[in-house]
Rosetta silent file (secondary structure, phi, psi, omega in degrees, C-alpha in Angstrom):
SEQUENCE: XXXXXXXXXXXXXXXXXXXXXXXXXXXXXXXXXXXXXXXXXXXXXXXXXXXXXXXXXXXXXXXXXXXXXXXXXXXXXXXXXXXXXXXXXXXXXXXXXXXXXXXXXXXXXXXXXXXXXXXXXXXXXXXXXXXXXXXXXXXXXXXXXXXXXXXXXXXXXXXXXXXXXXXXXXXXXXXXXXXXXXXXXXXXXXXXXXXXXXX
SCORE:     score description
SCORE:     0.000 S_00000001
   1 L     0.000  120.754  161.365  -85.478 -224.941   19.106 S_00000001
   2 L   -27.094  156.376   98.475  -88.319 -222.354   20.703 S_00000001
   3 L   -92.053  136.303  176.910  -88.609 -222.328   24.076 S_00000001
   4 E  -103.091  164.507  160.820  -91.948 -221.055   25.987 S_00000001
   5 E   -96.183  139.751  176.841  -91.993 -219.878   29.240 S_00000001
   6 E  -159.084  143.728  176.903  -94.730 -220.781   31.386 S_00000001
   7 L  -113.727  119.871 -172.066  -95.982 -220.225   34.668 S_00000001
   8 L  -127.615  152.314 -172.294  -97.528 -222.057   37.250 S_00000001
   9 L  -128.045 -177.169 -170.412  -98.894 -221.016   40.685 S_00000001
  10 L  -177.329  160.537 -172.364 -101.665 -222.353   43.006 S_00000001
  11 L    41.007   72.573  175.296 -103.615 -221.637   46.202 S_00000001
  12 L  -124.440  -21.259  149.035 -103.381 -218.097   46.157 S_00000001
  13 L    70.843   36.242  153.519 -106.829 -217.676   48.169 S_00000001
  14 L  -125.441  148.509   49.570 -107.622 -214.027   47.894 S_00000001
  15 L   -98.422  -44.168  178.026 -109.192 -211.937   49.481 S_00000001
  16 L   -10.895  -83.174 -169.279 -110.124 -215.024   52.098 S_00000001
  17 L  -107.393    1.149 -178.368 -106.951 -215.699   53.356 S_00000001
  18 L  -158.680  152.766 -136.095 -104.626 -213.579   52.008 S_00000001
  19 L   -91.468  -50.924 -178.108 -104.782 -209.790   51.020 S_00000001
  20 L  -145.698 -168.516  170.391 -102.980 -209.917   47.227 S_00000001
  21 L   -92.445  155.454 -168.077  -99.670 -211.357   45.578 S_00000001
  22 L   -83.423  138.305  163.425  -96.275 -210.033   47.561 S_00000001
  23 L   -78.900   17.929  164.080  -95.060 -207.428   45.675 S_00000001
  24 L   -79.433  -14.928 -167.811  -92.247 -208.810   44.726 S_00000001
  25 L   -91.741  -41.927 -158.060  -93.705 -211.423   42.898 S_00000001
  26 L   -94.816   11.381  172.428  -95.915 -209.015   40.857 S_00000001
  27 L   -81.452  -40.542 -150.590  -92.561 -206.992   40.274 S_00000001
  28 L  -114.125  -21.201 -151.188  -90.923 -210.459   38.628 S_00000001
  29 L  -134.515   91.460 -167.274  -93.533 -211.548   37.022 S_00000001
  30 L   -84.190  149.109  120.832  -94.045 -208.565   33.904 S_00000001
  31 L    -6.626   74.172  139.785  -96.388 -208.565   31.348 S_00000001
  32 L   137.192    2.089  168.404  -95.472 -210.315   28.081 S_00000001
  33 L   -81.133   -3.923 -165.820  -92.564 -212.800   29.124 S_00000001
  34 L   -98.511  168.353  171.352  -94.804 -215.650   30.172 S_00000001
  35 L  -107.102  -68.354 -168.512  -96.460 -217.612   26.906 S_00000001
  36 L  -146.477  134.257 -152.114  -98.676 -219.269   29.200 S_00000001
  37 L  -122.615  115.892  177.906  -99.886 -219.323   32.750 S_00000001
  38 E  -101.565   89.655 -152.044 -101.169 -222.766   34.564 S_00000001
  39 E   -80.621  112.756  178.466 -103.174 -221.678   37.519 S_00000001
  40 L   -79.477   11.496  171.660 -103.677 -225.508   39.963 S_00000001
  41 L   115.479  170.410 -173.752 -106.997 -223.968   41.583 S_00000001
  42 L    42.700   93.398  175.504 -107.972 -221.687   44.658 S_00000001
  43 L  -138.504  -14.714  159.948 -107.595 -218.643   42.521 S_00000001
  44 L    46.525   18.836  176.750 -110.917 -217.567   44.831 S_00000001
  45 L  -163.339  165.107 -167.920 -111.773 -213.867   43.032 S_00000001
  46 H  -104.519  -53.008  172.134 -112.733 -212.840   39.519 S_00000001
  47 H   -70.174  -12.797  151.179 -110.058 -210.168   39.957 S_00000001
  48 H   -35.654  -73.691  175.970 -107.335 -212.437   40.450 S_00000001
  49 H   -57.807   -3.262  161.699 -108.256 -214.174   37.311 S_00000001
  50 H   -79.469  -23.256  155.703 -108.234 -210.929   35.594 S_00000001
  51 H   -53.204  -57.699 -145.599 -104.622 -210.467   36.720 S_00000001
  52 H   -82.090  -28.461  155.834 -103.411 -213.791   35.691 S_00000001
  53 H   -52.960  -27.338 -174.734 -105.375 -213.161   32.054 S_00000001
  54 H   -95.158  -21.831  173.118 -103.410 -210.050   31.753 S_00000001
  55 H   -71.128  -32.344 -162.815  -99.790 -211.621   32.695 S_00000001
  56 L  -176.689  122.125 -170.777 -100.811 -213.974   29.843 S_00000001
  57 L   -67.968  -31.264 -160.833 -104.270 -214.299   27.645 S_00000001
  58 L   -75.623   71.071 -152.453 -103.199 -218.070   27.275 S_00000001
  59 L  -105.878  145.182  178.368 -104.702 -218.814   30.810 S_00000001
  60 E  -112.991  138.793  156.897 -105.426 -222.753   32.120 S_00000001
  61 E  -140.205  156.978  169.226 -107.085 -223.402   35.750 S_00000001
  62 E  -107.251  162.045 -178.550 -108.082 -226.390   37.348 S_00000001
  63 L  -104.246  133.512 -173.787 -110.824 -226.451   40.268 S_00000001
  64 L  -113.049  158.476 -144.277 -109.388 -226.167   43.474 S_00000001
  65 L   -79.733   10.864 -162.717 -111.428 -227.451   46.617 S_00000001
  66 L  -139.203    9.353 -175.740 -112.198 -223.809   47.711 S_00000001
  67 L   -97.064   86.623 -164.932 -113.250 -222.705   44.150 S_00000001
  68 L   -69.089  -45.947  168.965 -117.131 -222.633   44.606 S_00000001
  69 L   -59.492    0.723 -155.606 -117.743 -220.337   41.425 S_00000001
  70 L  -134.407   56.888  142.294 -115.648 -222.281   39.233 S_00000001
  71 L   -70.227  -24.030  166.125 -117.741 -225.080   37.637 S_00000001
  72 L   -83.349   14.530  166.888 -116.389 -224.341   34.750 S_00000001
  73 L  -118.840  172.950 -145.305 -113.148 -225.220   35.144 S_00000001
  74 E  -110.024  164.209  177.822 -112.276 -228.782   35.110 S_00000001
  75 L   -69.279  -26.350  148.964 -110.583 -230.852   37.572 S_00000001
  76 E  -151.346  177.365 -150.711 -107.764 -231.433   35.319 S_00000001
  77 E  -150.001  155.309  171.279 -106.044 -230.418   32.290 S_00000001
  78 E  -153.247  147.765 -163.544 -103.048 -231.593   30.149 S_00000001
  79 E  -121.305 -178.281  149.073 -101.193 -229.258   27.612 S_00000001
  80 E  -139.383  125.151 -178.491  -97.902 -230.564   25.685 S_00000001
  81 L   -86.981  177.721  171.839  -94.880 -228.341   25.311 S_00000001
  82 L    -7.426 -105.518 -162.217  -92.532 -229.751   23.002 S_00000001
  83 L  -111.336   -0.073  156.939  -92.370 -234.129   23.362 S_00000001
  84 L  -109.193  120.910 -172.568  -94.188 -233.373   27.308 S_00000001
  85 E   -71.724  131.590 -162.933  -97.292 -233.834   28.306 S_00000001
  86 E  -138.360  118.325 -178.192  -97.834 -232.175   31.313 S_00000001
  87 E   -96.572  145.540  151.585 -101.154 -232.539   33.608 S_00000001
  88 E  -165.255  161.816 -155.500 -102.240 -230.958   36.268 S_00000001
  89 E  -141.543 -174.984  176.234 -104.837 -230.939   38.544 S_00000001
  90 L   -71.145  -54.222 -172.723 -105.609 -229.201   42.331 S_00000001
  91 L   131.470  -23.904  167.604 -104.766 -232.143   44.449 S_00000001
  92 L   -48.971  -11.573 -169.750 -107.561 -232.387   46.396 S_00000001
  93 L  -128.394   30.617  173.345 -108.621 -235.230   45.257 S_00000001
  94 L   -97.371  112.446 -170.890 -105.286 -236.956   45.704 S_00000001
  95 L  -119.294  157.554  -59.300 -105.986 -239.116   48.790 S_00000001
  96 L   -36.700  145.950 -150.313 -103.658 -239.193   51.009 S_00000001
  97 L   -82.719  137.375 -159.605 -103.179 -235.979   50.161 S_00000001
  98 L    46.465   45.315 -140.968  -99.871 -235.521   48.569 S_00000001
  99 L   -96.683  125.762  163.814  -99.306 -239.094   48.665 S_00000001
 100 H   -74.149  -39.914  133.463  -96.640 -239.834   46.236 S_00000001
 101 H     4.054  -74.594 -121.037  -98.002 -243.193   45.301 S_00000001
 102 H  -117.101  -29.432 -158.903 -101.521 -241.829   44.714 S_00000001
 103 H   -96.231   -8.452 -161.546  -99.458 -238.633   42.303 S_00000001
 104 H  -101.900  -51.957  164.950  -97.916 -241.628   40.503 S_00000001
 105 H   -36.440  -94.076  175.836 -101.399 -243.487   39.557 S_00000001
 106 H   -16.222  -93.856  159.261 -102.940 -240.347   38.668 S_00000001
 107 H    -9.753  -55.848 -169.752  -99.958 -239.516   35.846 S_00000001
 108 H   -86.374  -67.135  170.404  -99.918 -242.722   34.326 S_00000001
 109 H   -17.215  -76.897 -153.394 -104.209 -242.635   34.214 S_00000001
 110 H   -59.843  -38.307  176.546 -103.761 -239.156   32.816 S_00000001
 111 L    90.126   48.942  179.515 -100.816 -240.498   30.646 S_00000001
 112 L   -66.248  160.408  168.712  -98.564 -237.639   31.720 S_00000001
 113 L  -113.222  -17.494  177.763  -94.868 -236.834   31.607 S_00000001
 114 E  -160.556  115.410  174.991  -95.101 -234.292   34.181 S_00000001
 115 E  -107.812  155.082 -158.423  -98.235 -233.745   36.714 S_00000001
 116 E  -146.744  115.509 -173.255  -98.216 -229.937   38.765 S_00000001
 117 L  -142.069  160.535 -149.439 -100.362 -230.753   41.304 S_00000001
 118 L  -159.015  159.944 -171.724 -101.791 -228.002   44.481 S_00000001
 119 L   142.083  -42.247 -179.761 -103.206 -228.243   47.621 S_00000001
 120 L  -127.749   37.589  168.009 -100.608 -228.204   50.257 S_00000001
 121 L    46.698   11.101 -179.381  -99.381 -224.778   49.997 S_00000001
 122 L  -123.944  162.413  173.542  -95.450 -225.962   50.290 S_00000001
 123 L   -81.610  172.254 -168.835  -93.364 -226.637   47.020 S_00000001
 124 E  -162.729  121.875  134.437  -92.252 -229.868   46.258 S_00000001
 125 E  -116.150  137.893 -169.196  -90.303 -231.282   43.217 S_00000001
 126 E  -158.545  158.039  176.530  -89.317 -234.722   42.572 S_00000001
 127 E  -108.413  140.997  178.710  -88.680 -237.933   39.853 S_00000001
 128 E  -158.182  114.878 -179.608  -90.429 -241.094   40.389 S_00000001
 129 L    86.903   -6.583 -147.111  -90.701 -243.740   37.939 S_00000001
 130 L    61.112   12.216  161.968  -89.449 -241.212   35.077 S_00000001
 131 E  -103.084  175.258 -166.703  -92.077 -238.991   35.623 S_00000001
 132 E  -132.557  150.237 -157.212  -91.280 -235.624   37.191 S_00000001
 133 E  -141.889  121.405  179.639  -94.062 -234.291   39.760 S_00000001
 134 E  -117.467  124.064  174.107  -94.238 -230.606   40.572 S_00000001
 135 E  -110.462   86.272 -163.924  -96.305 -228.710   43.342 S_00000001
 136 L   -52.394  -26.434 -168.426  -95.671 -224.897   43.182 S_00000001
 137 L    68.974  159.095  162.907  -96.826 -224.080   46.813 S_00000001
 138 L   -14.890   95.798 -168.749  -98.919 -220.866   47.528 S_00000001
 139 L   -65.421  -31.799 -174.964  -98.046 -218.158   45.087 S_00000001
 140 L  -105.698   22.011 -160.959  -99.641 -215.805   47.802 S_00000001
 141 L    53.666   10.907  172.418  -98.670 -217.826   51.381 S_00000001
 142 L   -32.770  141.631 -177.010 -101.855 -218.310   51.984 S_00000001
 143 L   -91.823  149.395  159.282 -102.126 -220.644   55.119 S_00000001
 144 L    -5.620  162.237 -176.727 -103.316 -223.924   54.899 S_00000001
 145 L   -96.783    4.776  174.162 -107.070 -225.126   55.149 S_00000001
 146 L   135.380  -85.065 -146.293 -106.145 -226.615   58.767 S_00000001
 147 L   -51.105  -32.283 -168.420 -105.791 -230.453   58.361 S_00000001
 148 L  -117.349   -2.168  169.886 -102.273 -229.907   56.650 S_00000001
 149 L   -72.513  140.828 -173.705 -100.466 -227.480   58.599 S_00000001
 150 L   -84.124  157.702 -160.662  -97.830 -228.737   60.943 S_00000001
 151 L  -112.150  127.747  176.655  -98.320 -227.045   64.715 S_00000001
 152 L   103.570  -15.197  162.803  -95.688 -224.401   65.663 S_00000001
 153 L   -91.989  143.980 -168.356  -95.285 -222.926   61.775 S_00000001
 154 L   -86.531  -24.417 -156.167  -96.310 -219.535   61.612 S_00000001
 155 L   166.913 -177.222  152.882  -97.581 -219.620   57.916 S_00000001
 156 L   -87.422 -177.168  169.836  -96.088 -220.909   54.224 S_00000001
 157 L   -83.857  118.246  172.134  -93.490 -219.373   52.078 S_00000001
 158 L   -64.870  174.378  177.852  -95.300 -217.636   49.136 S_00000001
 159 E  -169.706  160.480  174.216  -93.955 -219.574   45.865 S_00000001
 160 E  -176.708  168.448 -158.464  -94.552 -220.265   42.266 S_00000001
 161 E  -101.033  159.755  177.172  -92.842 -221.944   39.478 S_00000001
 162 E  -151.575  120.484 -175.087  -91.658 -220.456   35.770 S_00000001
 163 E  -108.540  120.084  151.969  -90.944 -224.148   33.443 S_00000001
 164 E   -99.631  113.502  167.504  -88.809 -223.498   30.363 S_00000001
 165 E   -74.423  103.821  154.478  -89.741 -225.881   27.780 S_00000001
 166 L  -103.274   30.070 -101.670  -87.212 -227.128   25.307 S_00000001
 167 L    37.483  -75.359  156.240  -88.159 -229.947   23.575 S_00000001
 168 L   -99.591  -23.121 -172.951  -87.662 -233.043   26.002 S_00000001
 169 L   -54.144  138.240  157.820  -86.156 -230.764   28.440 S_00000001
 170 E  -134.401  127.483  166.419  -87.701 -229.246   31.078 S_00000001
 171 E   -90.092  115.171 -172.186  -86.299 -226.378   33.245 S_00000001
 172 E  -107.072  148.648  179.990  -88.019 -225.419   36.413 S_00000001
 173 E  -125.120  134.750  168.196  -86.783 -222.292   38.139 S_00000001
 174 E  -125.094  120.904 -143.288  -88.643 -221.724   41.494 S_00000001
 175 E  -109.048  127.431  165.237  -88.989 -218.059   43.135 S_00000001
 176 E  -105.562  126.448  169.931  -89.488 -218.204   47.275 S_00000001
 177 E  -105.548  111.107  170.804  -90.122 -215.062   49.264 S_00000001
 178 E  -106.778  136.405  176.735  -87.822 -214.864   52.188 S_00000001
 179 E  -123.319  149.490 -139.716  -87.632 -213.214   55.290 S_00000001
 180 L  -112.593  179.645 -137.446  -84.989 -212.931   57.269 S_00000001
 181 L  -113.975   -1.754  167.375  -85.099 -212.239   61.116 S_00000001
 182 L   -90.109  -10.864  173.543  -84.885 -208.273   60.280 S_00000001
 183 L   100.134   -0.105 -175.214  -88.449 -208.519   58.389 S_00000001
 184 L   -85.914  138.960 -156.763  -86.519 -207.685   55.213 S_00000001
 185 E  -106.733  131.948 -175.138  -88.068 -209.552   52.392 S_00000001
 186 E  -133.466  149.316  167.983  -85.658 -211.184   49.613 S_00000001
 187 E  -114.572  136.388 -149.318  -86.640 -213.894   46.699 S_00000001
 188 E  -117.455  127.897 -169.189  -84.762 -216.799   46.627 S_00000001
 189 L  -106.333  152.296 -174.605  -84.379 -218.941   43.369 S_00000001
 190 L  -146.692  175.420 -159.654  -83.253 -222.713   43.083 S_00000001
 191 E  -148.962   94.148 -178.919  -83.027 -224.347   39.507 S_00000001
 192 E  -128.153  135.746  169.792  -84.265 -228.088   38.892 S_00000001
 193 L  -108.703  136.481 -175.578  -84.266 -230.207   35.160 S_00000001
 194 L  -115.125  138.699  175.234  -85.944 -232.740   34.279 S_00000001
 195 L  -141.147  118.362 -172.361  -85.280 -234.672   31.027 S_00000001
 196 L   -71.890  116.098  174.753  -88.014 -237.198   29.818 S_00000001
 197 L   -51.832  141.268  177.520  -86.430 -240.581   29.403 S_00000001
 198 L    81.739    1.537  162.653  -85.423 -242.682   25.815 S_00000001
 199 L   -91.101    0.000    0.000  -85.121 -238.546   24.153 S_00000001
C-alpha cells in the first residue's frame, strides 16, 4: 500500500504580518518529498504561492478572509487519499469561530472524513463523532487578526502539518517552532492517528 505525503499549512500572511517562513521550516520542508500541498487560505503574495508550487506542483488553496486577490480559489475543497475524504476550508466562515459544533455540521454537509480547517493561527487536533478535525495553525506565526488573540500572549507558534495517507489510516505529524528562554530556536514534533471507523 502507497502512501503520499501531504502538506498542509495556513495563515501564513506575508509580507503583511510576517516577513517569510522560519527557516527552519523551509530547511524541513525539501523539494520533492511532499506529493501534495493543501494551503487553508491567507497565503497573501503571489510569491508565496510560487514557493508552495515549487515544494509541490500538486497545489490546493482555499480563500482565506484576508485573501483579496484570490477569487479564484474556492472556499472549500475536498481531495480523497486512499478510503478519506478530506475537506478543507479557511474557517472564517465557521461561526463561532472554531466552534466545534459548527466544524462538525460543516463535515457532514461536505460529507467529509477529515475537515483541515484555518483561521485561528493555533493548532488543534481532535475526534468527534468519528470524524477527525485538523487546524494546522500559522505556518509563519503570523499574529492573529485581533478578535482571537488572548491578552498577555506575545504572538503564535509558527506550525504546519505533514498527513501520511495509508489507506484508512491517517498519520499526522505536526512540526512547532520553539523557543526557549535563550532565543534559541528548536522544532518540536508530536505524532497523532486517526483511523476512519467500520475499515
Amino acid at each position: 500500500m502507497s502512501s503520499r505525503l501531504v502538506l498542509v499549512i495556513s495563515d501564513l500572511h506575508i509580507p503583511d504580518r510576517a516577513p517569510d517562513v522560519p527557516a527552519k521550516f523551509k530547511k524541513l520542508l525539501s523539494r520533492g518529498k511532499i506529493s501534495q500541498t493543501l494551503c487553508l487560505g491567507n497565503l497573501t503574495s503571489k510569491d508565496t504561492f510560487d514557493y508552495l508550487r515549487s515544494l509541490s506542483p500538486d497545489l490546493h488553496v482555499t480563500r482565506g478572509d484576508f485573501d483579496i486577490d484570490a477569487s479564484n480559489f474556492p472556499l472549500s475543497k475536498v481531495v480523497t487519499h486512499g478510503s478519506l475524504r478530506i475537506g478543507f476550508i479557511h474557517g472564517h466562515t465557521i461561526l463561532p469561530k472554531g466552534d466545534s459544533d459548527s466544524l462538525l455540521i460543516a463535515a457532514r454537509q461536505m460529507d467529509v472524513d477529515v475537515l483541515l480547517w484555518g483561521g485561528t493561527h493555533r493548532f488543534e487536533a481532535y475526534e468527534l463523532e468519528g470524524k477527525f478535525f485538523v487546524n494546522p495553525g500559522s505556518l509563519t506565526g503570523a499574529e492573529g487578526s485581533g478578535w482571537e488573540e488572548v491578552e498577555g500572549e506575545e504572538g503564535e507558534t509558527p506550525s504546519f502539518c505533514l498527513m501520511d495517507v495509508q489507506g484508512s489510516v491517517l498519520v499526522l505529524y505536526v512540526y512547532q517552532l520553539r523557543t526557549d528562554e535563550n532565543g534559541v530556536e528548536s522544532v518540536a514534533v508530536e505524532k497523532v492517528t486517526y483511523r476512519k471507523e467500520g475499515q
